[in-house]
N, C-alpha and C positions, 0 to 999 in steps of 0.2 A: 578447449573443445577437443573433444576423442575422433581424430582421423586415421586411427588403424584398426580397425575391429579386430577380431582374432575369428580365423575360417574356421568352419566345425570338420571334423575331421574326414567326411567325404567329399565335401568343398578344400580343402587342403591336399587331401590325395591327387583332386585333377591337375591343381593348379601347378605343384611340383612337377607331375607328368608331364607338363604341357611346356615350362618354363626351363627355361638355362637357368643353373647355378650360377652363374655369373650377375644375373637380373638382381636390381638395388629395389629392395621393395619400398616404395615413398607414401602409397595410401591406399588403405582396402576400409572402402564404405558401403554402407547396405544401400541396396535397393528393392521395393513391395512391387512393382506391377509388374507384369508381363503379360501384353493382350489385354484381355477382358479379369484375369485373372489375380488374386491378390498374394504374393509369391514371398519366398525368405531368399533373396539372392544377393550376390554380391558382386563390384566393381575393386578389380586389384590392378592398381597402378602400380608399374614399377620403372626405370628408369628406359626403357627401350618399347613395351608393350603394355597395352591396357586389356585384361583380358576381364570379361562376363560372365561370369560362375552362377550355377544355378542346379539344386540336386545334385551334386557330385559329378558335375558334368560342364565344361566350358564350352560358352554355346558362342562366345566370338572371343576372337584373338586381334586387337587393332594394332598395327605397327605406328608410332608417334611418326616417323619419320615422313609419314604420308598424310597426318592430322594438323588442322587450324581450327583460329576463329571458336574455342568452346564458347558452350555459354549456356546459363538455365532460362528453358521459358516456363513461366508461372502459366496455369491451365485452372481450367474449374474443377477442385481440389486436389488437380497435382500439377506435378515437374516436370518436366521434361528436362533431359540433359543431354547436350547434341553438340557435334562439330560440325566442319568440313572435310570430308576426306576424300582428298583428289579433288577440291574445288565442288563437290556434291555434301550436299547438307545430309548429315545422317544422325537419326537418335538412338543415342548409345544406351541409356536405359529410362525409366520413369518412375515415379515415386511418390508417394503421398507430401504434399507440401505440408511446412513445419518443425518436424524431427529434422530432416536431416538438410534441408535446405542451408543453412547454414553452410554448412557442413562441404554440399556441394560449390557453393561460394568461392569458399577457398581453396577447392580442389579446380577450378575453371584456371586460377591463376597459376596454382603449380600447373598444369598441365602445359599452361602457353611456354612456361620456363621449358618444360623437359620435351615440348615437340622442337623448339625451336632447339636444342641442343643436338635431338636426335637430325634435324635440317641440317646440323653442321655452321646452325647462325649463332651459339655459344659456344663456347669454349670450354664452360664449366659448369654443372650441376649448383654442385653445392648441398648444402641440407634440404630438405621438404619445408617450404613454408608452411607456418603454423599459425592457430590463430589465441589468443589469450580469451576470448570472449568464453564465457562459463556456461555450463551445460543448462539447457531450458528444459530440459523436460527426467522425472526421476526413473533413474535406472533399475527401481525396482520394481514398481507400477506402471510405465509407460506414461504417465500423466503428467501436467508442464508445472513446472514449480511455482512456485508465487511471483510474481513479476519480479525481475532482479534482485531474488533471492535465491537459495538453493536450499529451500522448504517445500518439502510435500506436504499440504493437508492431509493425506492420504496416509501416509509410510511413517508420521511425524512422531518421534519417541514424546511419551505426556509426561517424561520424567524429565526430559530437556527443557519443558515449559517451565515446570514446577522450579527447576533451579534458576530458568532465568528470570522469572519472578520474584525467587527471594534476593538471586544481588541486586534486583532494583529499588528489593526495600533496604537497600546498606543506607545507614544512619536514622532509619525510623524503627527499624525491627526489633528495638524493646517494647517500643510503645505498640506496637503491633503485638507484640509477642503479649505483653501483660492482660488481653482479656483470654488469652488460655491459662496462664495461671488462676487469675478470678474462680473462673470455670472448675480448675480442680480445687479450690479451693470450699465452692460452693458445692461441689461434689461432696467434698469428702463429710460437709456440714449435713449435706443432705441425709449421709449415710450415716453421721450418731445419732441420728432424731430418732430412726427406730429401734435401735439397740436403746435410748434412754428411752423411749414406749415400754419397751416390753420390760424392763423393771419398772417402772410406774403399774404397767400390767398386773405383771404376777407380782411383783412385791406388796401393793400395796390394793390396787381393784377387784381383783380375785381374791385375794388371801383374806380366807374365813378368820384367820387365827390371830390376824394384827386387829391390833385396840388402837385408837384413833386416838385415845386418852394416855397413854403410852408416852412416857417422858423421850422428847426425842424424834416422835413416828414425825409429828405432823410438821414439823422443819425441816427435816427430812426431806419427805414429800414433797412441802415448798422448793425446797433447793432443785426437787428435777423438773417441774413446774418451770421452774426459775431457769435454766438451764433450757427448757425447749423454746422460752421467749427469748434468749440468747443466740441459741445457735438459729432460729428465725431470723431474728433482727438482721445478726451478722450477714447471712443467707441474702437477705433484702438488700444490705448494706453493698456484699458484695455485687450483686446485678445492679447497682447505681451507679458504680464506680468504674464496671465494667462496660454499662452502655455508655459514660459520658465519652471515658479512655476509645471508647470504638469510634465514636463520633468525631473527636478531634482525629484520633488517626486516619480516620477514614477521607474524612477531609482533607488534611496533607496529602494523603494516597492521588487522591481523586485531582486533586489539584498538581501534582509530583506530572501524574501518567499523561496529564493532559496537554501541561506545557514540553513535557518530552515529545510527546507524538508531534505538536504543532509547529515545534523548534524542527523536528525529523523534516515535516513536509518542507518545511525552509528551505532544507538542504537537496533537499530531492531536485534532480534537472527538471525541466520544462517539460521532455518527452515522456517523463515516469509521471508527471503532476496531469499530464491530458488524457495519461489512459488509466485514469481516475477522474469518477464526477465529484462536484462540489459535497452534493447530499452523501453518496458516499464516504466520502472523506470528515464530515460533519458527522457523517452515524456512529465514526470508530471512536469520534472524541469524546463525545455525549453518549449516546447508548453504552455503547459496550463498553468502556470503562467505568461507567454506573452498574451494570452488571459485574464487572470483576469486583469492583467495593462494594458491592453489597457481598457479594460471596468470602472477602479477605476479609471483611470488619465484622461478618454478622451471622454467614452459615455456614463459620470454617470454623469460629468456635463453639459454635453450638457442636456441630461435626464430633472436632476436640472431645469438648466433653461428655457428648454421647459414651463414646468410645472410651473414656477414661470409667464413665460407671458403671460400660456393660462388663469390662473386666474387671474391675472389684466387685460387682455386684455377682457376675459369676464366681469367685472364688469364694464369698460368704455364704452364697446356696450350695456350691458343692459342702459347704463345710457345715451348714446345718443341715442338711440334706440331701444326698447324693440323688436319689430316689426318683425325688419328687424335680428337682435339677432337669434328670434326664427329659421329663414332662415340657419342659420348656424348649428343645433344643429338636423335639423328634421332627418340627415340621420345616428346623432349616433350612438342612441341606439340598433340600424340594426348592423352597426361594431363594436360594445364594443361585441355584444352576438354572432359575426361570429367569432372574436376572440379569447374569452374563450371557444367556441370550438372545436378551432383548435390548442388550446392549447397543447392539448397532442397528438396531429399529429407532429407537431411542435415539441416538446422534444424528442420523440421517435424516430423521424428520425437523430437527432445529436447526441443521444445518441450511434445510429446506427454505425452512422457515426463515430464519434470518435473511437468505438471500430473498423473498418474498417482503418481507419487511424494508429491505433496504431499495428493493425496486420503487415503492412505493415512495419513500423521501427522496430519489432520484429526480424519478416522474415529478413530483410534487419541486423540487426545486427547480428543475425545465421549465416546466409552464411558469412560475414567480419570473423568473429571468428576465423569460419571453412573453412576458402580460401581453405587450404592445403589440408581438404579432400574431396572438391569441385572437384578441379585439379587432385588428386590421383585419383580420378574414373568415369572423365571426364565428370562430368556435368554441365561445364559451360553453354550449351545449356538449360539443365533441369531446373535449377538454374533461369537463366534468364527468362522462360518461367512462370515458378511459381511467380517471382517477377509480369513480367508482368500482371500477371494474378492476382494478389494480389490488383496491382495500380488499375487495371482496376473496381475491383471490388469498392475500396474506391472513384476511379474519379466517379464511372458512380453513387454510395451513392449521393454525392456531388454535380453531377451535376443532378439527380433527385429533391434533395433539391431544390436548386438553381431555378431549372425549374416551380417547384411550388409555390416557393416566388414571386420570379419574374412578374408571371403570376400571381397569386391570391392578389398578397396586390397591385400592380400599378391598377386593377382594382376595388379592395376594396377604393384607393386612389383618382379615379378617382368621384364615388358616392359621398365622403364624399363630394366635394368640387362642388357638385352639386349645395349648397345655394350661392355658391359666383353667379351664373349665376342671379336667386331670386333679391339677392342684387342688382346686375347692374340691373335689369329692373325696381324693385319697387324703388331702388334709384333715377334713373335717372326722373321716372314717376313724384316723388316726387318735385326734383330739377327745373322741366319745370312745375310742378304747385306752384310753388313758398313757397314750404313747407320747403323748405332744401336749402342750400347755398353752394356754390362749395366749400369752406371750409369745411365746416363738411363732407359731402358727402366724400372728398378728403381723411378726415382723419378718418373715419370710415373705408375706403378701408383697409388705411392702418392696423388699430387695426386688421382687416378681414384677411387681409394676414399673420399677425403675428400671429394671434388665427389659422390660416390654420397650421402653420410649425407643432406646435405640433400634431395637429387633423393628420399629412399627418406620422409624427413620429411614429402613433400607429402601424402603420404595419409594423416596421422594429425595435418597442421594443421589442416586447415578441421575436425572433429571438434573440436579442444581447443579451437580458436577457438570454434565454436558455442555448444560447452557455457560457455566463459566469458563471451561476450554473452548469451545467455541466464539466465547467474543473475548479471550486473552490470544488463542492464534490470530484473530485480524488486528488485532492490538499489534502485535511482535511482526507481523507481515508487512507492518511499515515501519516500525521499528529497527528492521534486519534488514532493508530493501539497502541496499548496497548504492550510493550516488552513482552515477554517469559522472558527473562534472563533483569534482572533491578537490580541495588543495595538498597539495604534498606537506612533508612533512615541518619543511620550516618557508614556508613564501614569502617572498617579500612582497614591500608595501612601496612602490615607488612615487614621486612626483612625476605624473605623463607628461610630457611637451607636444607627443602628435605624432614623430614618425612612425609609421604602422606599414610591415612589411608582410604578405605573404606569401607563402613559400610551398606552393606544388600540392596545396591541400586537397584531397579526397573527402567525401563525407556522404552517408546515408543514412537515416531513420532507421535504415533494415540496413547490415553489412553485405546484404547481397543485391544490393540496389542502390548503389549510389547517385545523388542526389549533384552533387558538383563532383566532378573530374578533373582534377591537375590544374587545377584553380589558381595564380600567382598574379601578385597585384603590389605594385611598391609606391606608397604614397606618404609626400615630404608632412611637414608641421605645418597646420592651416591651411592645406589645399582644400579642394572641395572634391568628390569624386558622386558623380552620380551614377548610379548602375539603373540599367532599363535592360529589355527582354521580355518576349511573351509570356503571361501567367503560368507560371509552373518550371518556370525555368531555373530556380534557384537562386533568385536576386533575396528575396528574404532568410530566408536561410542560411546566404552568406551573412548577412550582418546581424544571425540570431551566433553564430559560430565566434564575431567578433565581439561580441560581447559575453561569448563566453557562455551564454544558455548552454551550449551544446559543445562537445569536442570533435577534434579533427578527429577523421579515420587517420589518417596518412597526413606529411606533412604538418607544416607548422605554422603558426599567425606570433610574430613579434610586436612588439610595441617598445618604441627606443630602445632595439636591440634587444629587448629581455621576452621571451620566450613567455607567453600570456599562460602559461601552465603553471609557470612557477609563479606567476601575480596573483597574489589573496584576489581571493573574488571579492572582497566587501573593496579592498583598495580599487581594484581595475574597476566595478560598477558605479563605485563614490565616483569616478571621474569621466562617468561617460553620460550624456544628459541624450535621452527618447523622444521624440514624437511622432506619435503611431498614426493609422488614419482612424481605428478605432478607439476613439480617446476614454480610458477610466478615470472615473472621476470618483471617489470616495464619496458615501453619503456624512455628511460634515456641511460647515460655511465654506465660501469662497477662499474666507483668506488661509485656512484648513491647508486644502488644495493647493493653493501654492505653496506652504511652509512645507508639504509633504518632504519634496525634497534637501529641505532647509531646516529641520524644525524648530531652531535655532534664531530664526530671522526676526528681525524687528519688522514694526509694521511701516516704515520707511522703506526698508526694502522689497516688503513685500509689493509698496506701490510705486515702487521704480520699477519693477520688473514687470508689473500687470501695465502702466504707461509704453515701455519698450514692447510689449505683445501685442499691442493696440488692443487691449482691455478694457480699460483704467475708465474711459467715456460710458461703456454700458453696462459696468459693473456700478459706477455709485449714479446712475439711472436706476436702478434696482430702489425698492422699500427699501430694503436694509441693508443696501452696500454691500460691502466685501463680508456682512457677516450674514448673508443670504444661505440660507441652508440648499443645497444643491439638489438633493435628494437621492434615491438608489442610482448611482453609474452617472449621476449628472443631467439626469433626462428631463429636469426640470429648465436646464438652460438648449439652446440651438445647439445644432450641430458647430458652427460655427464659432458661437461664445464658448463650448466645450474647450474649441480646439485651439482658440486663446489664452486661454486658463492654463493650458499642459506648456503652450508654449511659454508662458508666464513661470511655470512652475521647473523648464527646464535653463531657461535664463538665470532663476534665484538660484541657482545649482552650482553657474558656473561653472560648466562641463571642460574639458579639455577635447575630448572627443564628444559628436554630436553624429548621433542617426535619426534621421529623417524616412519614413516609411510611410508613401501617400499621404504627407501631412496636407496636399492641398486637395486631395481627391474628394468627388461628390460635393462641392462648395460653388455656391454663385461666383458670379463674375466679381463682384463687390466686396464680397467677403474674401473671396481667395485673393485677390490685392494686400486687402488688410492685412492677411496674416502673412502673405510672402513679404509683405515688406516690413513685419515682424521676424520672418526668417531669417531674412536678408540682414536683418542687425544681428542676429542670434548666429549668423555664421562667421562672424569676422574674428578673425585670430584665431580659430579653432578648426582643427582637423574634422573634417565631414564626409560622412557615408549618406548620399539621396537618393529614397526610390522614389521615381514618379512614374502619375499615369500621365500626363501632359509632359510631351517630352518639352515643348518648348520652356516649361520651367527651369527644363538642367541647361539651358545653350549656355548661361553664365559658369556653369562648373569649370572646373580647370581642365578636368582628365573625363571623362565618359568611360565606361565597363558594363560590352553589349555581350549578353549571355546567352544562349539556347540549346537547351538540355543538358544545363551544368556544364557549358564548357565555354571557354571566354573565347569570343569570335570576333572581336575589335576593341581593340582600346585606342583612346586618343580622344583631342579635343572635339566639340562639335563642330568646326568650322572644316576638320582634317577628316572626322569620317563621311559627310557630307561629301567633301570632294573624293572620296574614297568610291563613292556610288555602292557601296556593298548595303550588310546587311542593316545596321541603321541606318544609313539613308531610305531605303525599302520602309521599312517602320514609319518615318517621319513622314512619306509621303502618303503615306495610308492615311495617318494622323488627319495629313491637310487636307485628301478627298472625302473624309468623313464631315469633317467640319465645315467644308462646304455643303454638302449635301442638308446639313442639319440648318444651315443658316438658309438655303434653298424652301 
């Protein structure tokens, strides 16, 4: 990330004037507001002063050695960035959030380093802290790249696409490559049919002087007879060979693109997978690489061969004809320059379009998801109206488009082919002054109609083109999307035993917001460790971080000594068993669901482990037992039977590590018995991270870890914070005068 701009040269002039030579310059970043006003100014840090630049002119000079406490406050749509100076709160400058907040982030932290040095409470500077995270938005546009990539849709070279499209056909690109041979081949077939016309023509259907009785004429004859059912047949032969060869490759293709992208989402963290919907991510697999195979199997070589007959077909008019040539060419250069620019009319409205299309299978998979609370608060009317209104806006995109091709390129198409009218006149003029012979004439038509397909092609390329760069960038935008969470380059695969130490870890969704602060937790093999804290405090998020969904900012998470960075994530995940309070259930049978984790499992074990969840009783109560089909998310079974099943399903696993995440929340009295004392078997021997909402769940844990606002503010058993009277005690007793109240 760029934390030194370069000042433009009246902005530079002040800033020397204003500054000693001796000042270490450590970060010069922009800043947009000033007042009311939307400004190009800048913040230059250097190792003693912070000076305010703005028009060639430094509007504040702050000495560090009187500055604390920075920090950014997020506004409605901007920054602010402010210290303490002299114990009074001051804003140093403001900014549009986005760009540069980042930016600012890591300049809050260098600053505390270089006030406190200029205080005399360091000793040593050192270098400017830096930050590795990669730039969001394109330096030549101003616009944010594709989520953890560094692609502009905007700035995007289409020669870049095009090459990385072909090394993704490495190992199929003959087969791909074979219907453009076809194609010239069927070309070049096309193009003797009228050269053997026109002797058939003139040699033998015009020609007064040949006898038909003539030893010789009429075998002849036959032979080119014979010869145009040949170069047919073949002609025929090759478009059979060419669509089957399309079809199979196309299929590989289509089938290649799609387990890549699905394999890609696999790899993607948790936080790049949520700021993507479902439908979305389902449109890039299905649609759009239905659209790149249709355009790689089916109108790239048609394309091909266009282009291969418009230039042979031009260099056989130039050669019988220059004349009559020129006829054909006068109204190009009019449509090649009406093209290119309506080139980016043309993009912009499929670009449109497609995001209009995808809104629509978004919407459309929300409402599916959420039927049940569609229904609960009766907005299937609402629901449908908003669908409607959705479709309507993509059909009427669409059909706008439509409206405009349609209309624009048949009458750009109609122009082009203005010189075929030229040709029959000066031909015919020709023909009747006995300049030309009905042969040639004949077969010039023809070269003219074949040089026509392509010239009639150009208004319905840039369109195919479009649409197929278009859904090949959202193809490669998750394709290129760089993981968050990736394994290095050789990890190992360990046997866990439990101990799980960490160590001073930082973490936020945004790097300028963190989420946990200096977070350290050292827990043996088979303890139990419950963490509680008010909602938002960062208890989930720690044990999304232990499992490795997400990475530390700062700091580290061990597991028996080994550094969870260098642990494959299929190893470290194989050994850690979940239950959420949200339970997924796969649509499948029961016993499905529990082998998930097992696939392997016999059905002996499947029903040891559904008896140990306290399952085992209302699962073969069920019509069809464990081979009961569950349906979408499980919603055919209780909340409670759900949450049997998962824990059935994390038992078959045999986890070494176990998180627990509200497994008893929202559950009767009855039921949550059941399955805590499912838990409670499901925790022995095994390392455990619990969140609960009932704290009196965790008094059995070993260690308790009480959080508020990411920063750990008691550890210890429940009996020691309790006597502690601090902040879990406060909690618990809340707990107990609620529950009174409720039972009141």
């Amino acid at each position: 990330m760029k934390l030194m701009y370069t000042l433009p040269e009246r902005d530079e002039a002040a800033f020397v004037a204003a500054s000693d030579k001796s000042e270490r310059r450590m970060y010069c970043l922009p800043y947009d507001i000033e007042g009311t006003e939307f400004v190009k100014g800048y913040m230059m840090f250097t190792d003693r002063y912070l000076y305010k630049i703005l028009d060639g002119k430094v509007l504040e000079k702050y000495d560090f050695a009187h500055m604390s406490e920075f920090a950014t406050d997020i506004m409605y749509g901007s920054v602010s960035f402010y210290c303490k100076i002299d114990g009074n709160s001051v804003i140093l400058c403001r900014f549009i959030s986005g760009w540069n907040l980042p930016r600012y982030a890591v300049a809050v932290s260098g600053c505390e380093l270089i006030a406190a040095r200029a205080r005399r409470e360091s000793a040593s500077l050192g270098e400017p802290l830096t930050s590795a995270e990669p730039e969001r938005y394109c330096p030549k546009c101003g616009r944010p790249y594709m989520l953890h990539t560094q692609i502009c849709p905007f700035c995007q070279n289409k020669r870049d696409i095009y090459k990385k499209l072909w090394g993704m056909l490495r190992g199929m690109r003959l087969m791909m490559l074979f219907p453009l041979f076809a194609t010239v081949l069927a070309v070049i077939f096309r193009f003797i049919v009228p050269a053997v016309q026109k002797i058939a023509i003139d040699e033998y259907i015009t020609n007064n002087n040949i006898d038909i009785n003539t030893e010789g004429v009429l075998f002849h004859f036959l032979l080119i007879v014979l010869a145009l059912v040949t170069l047919d047949f073949c002609h025929r032969a090759l478009n059979v060979a060419q669509s089957r060869i399309s079809a199979i490759s196309g299929n590989k293709f289509t089938r290649l693109v799609r387990t890549l992208l699905f394999e890609k989402i696999q790899t993607l963290s948790m936080n790049s997978i949520q700021t993507k919907t479902t439908g979305d991510l389902i449109g890039r697999i299905n649609n759009d690489v239905s659209v790149v195979q249709t355009f790689v199997t089916g109108q790239l070589p048609t394309l091909f061969g266009q282009l291969f007959s418009f230039v042979l077909a031009l260099l056989l008019l130039l050669y019988l004809s220059p004349i009559m040539c020129l006829f054909i060419f006068i109204p190009l250069p009019f449509a090649v320059f009406f093209i290119v620019k309506f080139w980016d009319v043309m993009r912009r409205r499929n670009v449109h379009a497609w995001l209009l299309n995808h809104r629509v299978n978004r919407y459309l998979q929300d409402v599916l998801n959420g039927v049940r609370v569609v229904k609960s608060y009766g907005n299937e009317a609402a629901a449908v109206g908003k669908f409607e209104a959705l479709s309507a806006d993509a059909s009427d995109q669409d059909e706008s488009n439509a409206r405009l091709f349609d209309t624009v390129f048949p009458i750009l198409g109609f122009f082009l082919r203005l010189g075929s009218y030229f040709i029959l006149l000066y031909g015919n003029l020709m023909l009747f002054g006995g300049a030309m012979d009905v042969g040639t004439l004949n077969q010039f038509n023809s070269y003219a109609n074949i040089i026509y397909e392509p010239l009639l092609q150009i208004t319905t390329i840039p369109r195919n083109i479009s649409n197929f760069i278009t859904s090949l960038s959202k193809i490669f935008e998750i394709l290129e999307e760089t993981p968050e969470v990736a394994d290095i380059d050789l990890p190992v695969d360990i046997r866990i035993e439990g101990d799980v130490e960490i160590k001073n870890i930082t973490f936020g969704y945004d790097t300028y917001n963190p989420v946990l602060k200096n977070v350290s937790l050292s827990v043996k093999q088979g303890e139990m460790v419950g963490i509680v804290g008010h909602s938002g405090c960062g208890k989930t998020t720690l044990i999304n971080l232990i499992m490795r969904l997400y990475d530390v900012s700062e700091g580290a998470i061990e597991i028996d000594n080994v550094n969870i960075k260098d642990i494959s994530q299929n190893a470290l995940r194989s050994q850690i068993g979940v239950v959420l309070q949200e339970t997924h259930l796969f649509s499948g049978s029961i016993r499905d669901n529990i082998r998930y984790s097992k696939p392997g499992a016999s059905n002996d074990e499947v029903i040891a482990a559904a008896r140990a969840a306290n399952a085992h009783d209302f699962i073969v109560s069920l019509p069809e037992g464990y081979n009961t089909m569950v349906g979408e998310k499980g919603y055919s079974l209780s909340g409670g039977e759900r949450q049997r099943v998962a824990i059935a399903r994390a038992l078959i696993h045999n986890p070494r590590i176990l998180i627990l995440d509200e497994a008893t929340a929202a559950l009767d009295t009855e039921t949550e018995k059941l399955i805590q004392d499912a838990i409670n078997r499901l925790t022995v021997g095994r390392t455990t991270f619990a969140i609960a909402h009932r704290l009196s769940t965790l008094r059995n844990a070993d260690k308790l870890l009480v959080l508020d606002h990411g920063v750990v503010v008691e550890f210890g058993t429940h009996a020691e914070l309790l006597a502690k009277r601090g902040y879990y005690y406060k909690l618990v007793m809340a707990q107990q005068r609620a529950a009174l109240r409720e039972a009141q």
